[in-house]
TIMARBA-262444 format. One record per residue (C-alpha): residue in three letters; x, y, z. Coordinates in nm, 2 decimals. Example, Ala and Ser with C-alpha at 12.3 -4.5 7.8 and 13.67 -1.06 7.14 Angstrom:
rec res: ALA	u: 1.23	v: -0.45	w: 0.78
rec res: SER	u: 1.37	v: -0.11	w: 0.71
***
This chain:
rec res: UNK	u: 10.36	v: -18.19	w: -11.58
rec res: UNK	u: 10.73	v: -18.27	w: -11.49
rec res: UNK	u: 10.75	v: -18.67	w: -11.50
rec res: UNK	u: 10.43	v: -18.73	w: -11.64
rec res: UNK	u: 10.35	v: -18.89	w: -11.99
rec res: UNK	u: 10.07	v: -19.00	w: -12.16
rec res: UNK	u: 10.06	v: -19.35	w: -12.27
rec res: UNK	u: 9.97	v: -19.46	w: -12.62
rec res: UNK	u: 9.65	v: -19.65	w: -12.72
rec res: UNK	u: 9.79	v: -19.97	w: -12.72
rec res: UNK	u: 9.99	v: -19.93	w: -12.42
rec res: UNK	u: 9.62	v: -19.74	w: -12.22
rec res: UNK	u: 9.46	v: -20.09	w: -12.35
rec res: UNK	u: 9.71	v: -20.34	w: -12.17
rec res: UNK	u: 9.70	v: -20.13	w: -11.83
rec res: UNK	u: 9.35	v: -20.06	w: -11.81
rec res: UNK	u: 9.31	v: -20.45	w: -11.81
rec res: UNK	u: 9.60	v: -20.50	w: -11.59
rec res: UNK	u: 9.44	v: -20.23	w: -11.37
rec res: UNK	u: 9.07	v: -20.43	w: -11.36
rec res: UNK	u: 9.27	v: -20.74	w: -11.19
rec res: UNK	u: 9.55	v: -20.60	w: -11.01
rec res: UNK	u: 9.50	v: -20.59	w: -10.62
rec res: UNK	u: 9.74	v: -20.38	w: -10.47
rec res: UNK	u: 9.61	v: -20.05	w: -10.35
rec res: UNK	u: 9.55	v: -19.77	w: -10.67
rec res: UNK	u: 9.59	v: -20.03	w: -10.90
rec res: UNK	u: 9.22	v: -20.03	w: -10.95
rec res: UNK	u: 8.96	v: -19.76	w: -11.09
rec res: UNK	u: 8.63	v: -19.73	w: -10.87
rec res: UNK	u: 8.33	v: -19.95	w: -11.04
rec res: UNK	u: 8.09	v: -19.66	w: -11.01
rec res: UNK	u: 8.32	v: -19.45	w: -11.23
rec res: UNK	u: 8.41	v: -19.71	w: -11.51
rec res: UNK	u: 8.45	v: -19.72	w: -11.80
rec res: UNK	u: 8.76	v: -19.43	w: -11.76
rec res: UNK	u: 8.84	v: -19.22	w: -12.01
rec res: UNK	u: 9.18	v: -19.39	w: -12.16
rec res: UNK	u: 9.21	v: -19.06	w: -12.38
rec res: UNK	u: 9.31	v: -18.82	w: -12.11
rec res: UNK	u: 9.44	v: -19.07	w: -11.83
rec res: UNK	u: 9.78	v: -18.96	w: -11.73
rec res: UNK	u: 10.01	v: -19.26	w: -11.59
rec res: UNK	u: 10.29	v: -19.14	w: -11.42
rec res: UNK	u: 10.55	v: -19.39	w: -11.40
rec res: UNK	u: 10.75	v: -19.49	w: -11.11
rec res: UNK	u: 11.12	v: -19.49	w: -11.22
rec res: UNK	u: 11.32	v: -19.30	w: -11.02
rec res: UNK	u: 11.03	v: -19.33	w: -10.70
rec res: UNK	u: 10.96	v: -19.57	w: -10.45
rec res: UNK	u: 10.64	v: -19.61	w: -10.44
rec res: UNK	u: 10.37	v: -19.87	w: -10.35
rec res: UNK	u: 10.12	v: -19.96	w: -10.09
rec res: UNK	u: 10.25	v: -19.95	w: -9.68
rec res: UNK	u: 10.04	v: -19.98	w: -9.35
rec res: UNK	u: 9.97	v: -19.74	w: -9.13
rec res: UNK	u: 9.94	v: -19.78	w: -8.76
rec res: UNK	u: 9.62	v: -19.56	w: -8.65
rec res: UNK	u: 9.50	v: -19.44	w: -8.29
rec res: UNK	u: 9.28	v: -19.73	w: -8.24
rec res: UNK	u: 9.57	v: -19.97	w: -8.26
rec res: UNK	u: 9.43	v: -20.08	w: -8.67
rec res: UNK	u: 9.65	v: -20.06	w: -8.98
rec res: UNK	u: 9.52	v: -19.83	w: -9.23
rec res: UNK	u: 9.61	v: -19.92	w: -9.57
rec res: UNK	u: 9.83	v: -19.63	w: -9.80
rec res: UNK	u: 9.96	v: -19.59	w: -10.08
rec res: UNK	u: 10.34	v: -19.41	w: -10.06
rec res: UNK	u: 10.55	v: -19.25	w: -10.33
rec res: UNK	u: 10.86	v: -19.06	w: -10.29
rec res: UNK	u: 11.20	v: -19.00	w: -10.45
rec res: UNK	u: 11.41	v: -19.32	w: -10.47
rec res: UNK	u: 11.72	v: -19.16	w: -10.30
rec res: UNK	u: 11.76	v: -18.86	w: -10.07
rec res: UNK	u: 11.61	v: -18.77	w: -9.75
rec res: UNK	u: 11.43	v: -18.45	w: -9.60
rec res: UNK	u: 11.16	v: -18.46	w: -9.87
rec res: UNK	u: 10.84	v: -18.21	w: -9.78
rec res: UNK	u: 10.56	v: -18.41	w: -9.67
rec res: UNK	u: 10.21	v: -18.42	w: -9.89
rec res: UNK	u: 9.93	v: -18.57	w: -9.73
rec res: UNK	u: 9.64	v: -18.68	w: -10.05
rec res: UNK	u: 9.34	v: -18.71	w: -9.96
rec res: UNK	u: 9.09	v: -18.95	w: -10.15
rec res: UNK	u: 8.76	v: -18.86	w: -10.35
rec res: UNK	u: 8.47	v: -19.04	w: -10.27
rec res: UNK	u: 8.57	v: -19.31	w: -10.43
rec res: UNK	u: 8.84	v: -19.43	w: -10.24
rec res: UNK	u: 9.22	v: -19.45	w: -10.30
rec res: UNK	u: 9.20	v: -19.57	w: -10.64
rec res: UNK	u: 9.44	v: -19.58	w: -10.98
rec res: UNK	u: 9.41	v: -19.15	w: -10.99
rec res: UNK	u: 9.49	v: -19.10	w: -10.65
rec res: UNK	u: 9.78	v: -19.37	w: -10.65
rec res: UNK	u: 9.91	v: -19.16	w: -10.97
rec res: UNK	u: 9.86	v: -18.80	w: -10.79
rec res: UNK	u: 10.14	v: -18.90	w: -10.54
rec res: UNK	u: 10.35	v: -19.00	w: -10.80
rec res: UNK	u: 10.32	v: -18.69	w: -10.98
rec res: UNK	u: 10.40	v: -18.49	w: -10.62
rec res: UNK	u: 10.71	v: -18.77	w: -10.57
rec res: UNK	u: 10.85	v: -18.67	w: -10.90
rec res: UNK	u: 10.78	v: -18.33	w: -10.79
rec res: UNK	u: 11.02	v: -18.39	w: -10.47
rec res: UNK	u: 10.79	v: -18.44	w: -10.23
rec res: UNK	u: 10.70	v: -18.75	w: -9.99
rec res: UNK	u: 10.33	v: -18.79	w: -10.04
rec res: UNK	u: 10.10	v: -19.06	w: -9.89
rec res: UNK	u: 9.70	v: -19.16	w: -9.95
rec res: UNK	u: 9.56	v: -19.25	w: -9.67
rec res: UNK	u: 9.23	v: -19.49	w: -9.78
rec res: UNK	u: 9.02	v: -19.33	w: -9.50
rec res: UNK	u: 8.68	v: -19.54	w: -9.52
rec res: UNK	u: 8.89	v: -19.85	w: -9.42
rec res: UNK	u: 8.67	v: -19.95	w: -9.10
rec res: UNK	u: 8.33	v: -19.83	w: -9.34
rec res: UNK	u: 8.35	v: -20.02	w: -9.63
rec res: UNK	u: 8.52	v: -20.05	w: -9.95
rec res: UNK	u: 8.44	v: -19.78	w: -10.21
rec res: UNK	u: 8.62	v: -19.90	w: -10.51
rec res: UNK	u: 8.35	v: -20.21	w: -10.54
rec res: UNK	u: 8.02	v: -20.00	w: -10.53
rec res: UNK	u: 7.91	v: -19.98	w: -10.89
rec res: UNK	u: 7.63	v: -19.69	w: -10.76
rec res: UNK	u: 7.71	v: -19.41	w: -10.62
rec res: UNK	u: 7.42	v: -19.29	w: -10.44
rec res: UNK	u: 7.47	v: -19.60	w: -10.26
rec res: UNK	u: 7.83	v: -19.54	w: -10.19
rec res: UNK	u: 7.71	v: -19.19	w: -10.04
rec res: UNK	u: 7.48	v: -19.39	w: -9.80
rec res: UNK	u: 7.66	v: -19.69	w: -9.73
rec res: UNK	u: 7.99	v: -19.60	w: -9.66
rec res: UNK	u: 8.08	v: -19.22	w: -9.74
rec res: UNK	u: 7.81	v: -19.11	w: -9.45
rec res: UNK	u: 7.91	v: -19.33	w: -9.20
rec res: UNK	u: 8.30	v: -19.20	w: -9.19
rec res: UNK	u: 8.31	v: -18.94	w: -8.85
rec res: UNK	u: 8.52	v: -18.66	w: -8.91
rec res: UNK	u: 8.72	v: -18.67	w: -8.63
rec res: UNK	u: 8.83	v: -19.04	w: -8.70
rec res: UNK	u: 8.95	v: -18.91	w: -9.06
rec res: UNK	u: 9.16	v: -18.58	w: -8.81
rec res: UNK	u: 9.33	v: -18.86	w: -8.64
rec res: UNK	u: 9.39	v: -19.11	w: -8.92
rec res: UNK	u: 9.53	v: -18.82	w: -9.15
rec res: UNK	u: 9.78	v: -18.75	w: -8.87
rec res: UNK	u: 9.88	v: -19.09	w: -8.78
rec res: UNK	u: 10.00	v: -19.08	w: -9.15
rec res: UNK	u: 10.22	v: -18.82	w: -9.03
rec res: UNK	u: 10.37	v: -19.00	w: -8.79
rec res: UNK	u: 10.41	v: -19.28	w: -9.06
rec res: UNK	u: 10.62	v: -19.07	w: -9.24
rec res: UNK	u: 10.82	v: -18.94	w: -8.93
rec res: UNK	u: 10.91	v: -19.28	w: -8.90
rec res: UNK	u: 11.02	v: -19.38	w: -9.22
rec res: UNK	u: 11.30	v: -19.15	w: -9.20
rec res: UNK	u: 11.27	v: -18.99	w: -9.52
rec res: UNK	u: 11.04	v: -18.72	w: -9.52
rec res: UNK	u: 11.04	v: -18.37	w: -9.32
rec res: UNK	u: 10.71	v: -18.37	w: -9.17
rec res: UNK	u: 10.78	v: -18.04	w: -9.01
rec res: UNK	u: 10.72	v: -17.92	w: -9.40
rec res: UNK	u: 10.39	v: -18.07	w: -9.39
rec res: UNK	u: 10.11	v: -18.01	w: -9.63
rec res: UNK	u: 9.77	v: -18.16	w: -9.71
rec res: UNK	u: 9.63	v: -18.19	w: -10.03
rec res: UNK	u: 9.27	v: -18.33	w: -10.11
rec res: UNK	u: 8.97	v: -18.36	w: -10.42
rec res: UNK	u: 8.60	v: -18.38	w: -10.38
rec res: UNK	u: 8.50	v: -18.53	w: -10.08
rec res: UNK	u: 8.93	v: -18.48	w: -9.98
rec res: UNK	u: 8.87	v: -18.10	w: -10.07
rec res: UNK	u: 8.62	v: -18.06	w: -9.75
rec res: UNK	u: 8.89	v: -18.23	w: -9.54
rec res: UNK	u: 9.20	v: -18.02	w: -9.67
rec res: UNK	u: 8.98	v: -17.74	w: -9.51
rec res: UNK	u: 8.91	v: -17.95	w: -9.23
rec res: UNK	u: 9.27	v: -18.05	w: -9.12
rec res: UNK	u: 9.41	v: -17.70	w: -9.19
rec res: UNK	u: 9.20	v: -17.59	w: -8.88
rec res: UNK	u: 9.30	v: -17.92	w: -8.70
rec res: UNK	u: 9.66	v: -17.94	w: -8.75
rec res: UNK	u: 9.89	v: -17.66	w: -8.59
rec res: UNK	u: 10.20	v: -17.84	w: -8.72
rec res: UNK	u: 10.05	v: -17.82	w: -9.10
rec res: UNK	u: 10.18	v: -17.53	w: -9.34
rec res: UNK	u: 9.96	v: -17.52	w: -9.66
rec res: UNK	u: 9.64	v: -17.70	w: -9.80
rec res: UNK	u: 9.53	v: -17.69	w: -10.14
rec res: UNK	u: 9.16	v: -17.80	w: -10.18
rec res: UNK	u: 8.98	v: -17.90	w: -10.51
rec res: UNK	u: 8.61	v: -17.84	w: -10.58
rec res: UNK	u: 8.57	v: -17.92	w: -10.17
rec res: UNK	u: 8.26	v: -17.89	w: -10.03
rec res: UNK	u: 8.21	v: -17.57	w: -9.83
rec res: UNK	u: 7.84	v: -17.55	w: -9.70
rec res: UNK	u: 7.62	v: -17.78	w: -9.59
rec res: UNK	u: 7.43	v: -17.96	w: -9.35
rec res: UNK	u: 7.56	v: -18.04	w: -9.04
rec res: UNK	u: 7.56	v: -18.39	w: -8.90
rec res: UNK	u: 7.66	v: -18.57	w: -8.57
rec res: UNK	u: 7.91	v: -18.71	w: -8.73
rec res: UNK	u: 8.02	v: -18.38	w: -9.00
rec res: UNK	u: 7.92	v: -18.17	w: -8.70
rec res: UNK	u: 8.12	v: -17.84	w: -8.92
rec res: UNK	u: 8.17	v: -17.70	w: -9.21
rec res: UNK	u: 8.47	v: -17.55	w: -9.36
rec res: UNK	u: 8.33	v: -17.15	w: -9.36
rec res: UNK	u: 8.25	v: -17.28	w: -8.97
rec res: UNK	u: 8.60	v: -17.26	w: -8.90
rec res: UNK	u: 8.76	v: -17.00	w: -9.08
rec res: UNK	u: 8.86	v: -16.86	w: -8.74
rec res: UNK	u: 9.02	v: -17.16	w: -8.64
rec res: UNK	u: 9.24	v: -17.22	w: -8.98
rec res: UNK	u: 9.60	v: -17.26	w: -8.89
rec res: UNK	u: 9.74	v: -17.26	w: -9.24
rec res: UNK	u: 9.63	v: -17.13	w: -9.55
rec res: UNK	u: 9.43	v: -17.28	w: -9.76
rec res: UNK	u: 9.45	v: -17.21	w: -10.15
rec res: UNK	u: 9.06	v: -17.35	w: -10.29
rec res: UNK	u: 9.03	v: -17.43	w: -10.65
rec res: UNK	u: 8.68	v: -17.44	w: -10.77
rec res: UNK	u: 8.47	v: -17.50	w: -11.09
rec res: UNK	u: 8.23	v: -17.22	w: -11.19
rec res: UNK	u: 7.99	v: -17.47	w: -11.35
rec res: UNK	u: 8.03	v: -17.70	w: -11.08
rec res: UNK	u: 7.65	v: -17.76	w: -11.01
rec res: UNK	u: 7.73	v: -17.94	w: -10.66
rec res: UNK	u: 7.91	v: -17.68	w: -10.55
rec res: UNK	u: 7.67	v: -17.34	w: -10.59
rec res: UNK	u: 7.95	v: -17.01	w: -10.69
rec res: UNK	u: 7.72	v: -16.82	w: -10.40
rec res: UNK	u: 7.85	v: -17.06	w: -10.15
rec res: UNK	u: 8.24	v: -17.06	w: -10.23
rec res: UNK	u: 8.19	v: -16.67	w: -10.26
rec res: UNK	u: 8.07	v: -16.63	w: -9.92
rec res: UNK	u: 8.33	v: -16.88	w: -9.81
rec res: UNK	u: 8.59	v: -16.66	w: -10.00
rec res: UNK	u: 8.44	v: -16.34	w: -9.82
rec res: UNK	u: 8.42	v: -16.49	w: -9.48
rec res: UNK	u: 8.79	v: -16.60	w: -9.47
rec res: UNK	u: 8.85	v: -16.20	w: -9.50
rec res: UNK	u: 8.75	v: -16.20	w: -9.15
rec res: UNK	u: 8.91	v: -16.53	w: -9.01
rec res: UNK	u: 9.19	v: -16.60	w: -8.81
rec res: UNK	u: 9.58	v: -16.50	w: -8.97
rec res: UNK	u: 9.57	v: -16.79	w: -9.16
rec res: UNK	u: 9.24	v: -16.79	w: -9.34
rec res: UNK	u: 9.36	v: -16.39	w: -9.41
rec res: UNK	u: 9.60	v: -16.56	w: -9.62
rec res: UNK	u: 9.42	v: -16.81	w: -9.80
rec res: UNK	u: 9.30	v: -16.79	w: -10.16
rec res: UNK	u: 9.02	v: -16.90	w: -10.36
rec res: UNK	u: 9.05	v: -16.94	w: -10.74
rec res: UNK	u: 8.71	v: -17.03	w: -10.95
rec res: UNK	u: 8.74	v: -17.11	w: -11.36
rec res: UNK	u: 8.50	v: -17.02	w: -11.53
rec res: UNK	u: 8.29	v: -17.24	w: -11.71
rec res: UNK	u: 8.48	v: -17.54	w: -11.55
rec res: UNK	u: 8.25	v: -17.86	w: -11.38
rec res: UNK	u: 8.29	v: -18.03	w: -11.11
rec res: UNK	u: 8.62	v: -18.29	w: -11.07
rec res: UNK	u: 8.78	v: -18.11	w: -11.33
rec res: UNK	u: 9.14	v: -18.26	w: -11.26
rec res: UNK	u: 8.98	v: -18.62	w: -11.26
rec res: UNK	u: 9.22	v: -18.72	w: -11.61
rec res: UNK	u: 9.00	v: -19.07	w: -11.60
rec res: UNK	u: 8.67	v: -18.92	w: -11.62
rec res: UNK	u: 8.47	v: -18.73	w: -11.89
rec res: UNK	u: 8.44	v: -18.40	w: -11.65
rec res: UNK	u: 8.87	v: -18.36	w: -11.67
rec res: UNK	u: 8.97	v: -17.97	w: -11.83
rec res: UNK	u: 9.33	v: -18.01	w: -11.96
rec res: UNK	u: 9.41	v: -17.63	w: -11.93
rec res: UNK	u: 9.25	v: -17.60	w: -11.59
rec res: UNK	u: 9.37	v: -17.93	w: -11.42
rec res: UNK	u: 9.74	v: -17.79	w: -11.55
rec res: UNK	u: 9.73	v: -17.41	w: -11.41
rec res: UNK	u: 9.57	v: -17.61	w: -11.06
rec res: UNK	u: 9.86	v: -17.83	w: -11.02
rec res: UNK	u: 10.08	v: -17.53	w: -11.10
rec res: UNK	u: 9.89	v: -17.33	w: -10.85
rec res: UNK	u: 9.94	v: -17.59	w: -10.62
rec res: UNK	u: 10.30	v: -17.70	w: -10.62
rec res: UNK	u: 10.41	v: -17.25	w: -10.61
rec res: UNK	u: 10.14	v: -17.27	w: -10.28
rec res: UNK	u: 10.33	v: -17.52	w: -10.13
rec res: UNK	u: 10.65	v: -17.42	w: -10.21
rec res: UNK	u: 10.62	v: -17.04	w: -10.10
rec res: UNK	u: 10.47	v: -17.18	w: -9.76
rec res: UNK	u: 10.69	v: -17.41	w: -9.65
rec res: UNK	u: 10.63	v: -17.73	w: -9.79
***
C-alpha cells in the first residue's frame, strides 16, 4: 500500500511499548486483543500528514474525541469517515486514516462509545459486548457520524460534498447504516459488517432492512469462513439489494473464500495479506469512481 511500510523487529519492539503507555487517542491497542501480532502490523507514518487526535462538537452539545489525518498541504481533499471495530478507536484504526491520508483523502475516526464507556480498557470481550458495545443507540452513532462531517466542513480542508464512509466489524453494520441515513454521502465500503440479526430497541434495523432506503452504494467485503457472519446471510443480503432502491442496485458484495473474520486486522492473528490488499484496492477504485 502507497505510504505504508513495515517496521523492523527492533523498531515493532520500541513502539509496541511506546504504544502500551501513550495516551493520545490510537496510540493504544485494545486490552482484550493484546498481545498484537508485531509480525504483520503495518505502521503508517505520518510524514507528509497532519494527523492526530481533535474534538468534535456533537448534537447534544458534548465533544466527541477523533482521530484526524490528512495531507499536510492542499485543500479540497475527499472526505472518509472510519468507523471503529468493537474495540474502539485504537492503534489500527488511528493507522487506517493514515493510510487513506496518504491516499489523498481527509479521513476522521470518530470514537463513538464515548458517553458508554471505554472499550480499549476491557480485557474481556464478552464483557465489552454487554457493557458498552449494547448500550450505544443507533441513531446517536447517525448523528455523531455526521457531526464529524460538519467537523471537517469546518476545518476548511476537506470537500465534504465528496463524502464517503468507511467501517470494520461492528463499523461494517454502520457503513450500511449511514448509507441509508445520509443523502449527502456517495460511497460506503463495509468489512465483514454484520447484516442480519436481531432487532433491538436500541439496533431497531438491520442492514438488508433498508436496502430500499440506501442512498449510496455500498461495496461489502466479506470472509467466506467468517463463522460470525453465516455466507447464507450476506447471500440473501447480496440478493435482496437486486431489488432495493437505485442505490442498493449498484452496490456490490465481494466474499473470499476461505478468508475469517477481521481479515484486514494487520495486529491480529485472523489478518490475510492477499485479501486485506485486493480490499483496500477494492476500496479506494469504489470511492474513486463514485465520487469520493
Amino acid at each position: 500500500m502507497d505510504g505504508d511500510r513495515m517496521i523492523s523487529l527492533t523498531d515493532r519492539a520500541l513502539s509496541r511499548r511506546t504504544a502500551m503507555v501513550g495516551t493520545a487517542l490510537g496510540s493504544t491497542f485494545a486490552l482484550s486483543v493484546q498481545p498484537v501480532s508485531a509480525q504483520t502490523m503495518i505502521v503508517t507514518p505520518s510524514d507528509g500528514l497532519t494527523a492526530g487526535e481533535v474534538k468534535v462538537k456533537t448534537a447534544d452539545g458534548k465533544e466527541m474525541a477523533a482521530y484526524r489525518a490528512m495531507p499536510a498541504s492542499g485543500q479540497g481533499f475527499g472526505t472518509v469517515l472510519v468507523v471503529q471495530e468493537i474495540f474502539g478507536v485504537h492503534a489500527h484504526i488511528a493507522d487506517l486514516c493514515r493510510r487513506f491520508a496518504k491516499a489523498g483523502y481527509y479521513a476522521i475516526a470518530p470514537e463513538l462509545y464515548f458517553r458508554q464507556g471505554d472499550p480499549k480498557g476491557y480485557t474481556e470481550i464478552p464483557k465489552l459486548l454487554s457493557e458498552v458495545v449494547a448500550k450505544v443507540p443507533d441513531a446517536q452513532v447517525m448523528g455523531d457520524l455526521d457531526a464529524c462531517v460538519a467537523f471537517a466542513k469546518g476545518e476548511g480542508k476537506a470537500d465534504t460534498a465528496k463524502l464517503g464512509i468507511t467501517g470494520f466489524c461492528w463499523g461494517g453494520r454502520i457503513v450500511w447504516l449511514y448509507a441509508a441515513s445520509n443523502p449527502g454521502l456517495k460511497a460506503g465500503v463495509a468489512w465483514y459488517g454484520r447484516v442480519e440479526g436481531t432487532s433491538t430497541e436500541l439496533a431497531p434495523k438491520n442492514p438488508i432492512d433498508l436496502v430500499k432506503d440506501l442512498k449510496a452504494p455500498v461495496l461489502g467485503l466479506y470472509g467466506g469462513a467468517d463463522t460470525g457472519i453465516p455466507n447464507d446471510g450476506v447471500d440473501r443480503m447480496r440478493a435482496a439489494l437486486k431489488t432495493g432502491s437505485a442505490a442498493a442496485q449498484k452496490s456490490e458484495i465481494v466474499t473470499y473464500p476461505d478468508t475469517p473474520h477481521a481479515f484486514n486486522a494487520d495486529y491480529r492473528p485472523s489478518y490475510r495479506k492477499d485479501q486485506a490488499e485486493d480490499g483496500w484496492k477494492r476500496c479506494l477504485a469504489w470511492f474513486k469512481a463514485n465520487g469520493v
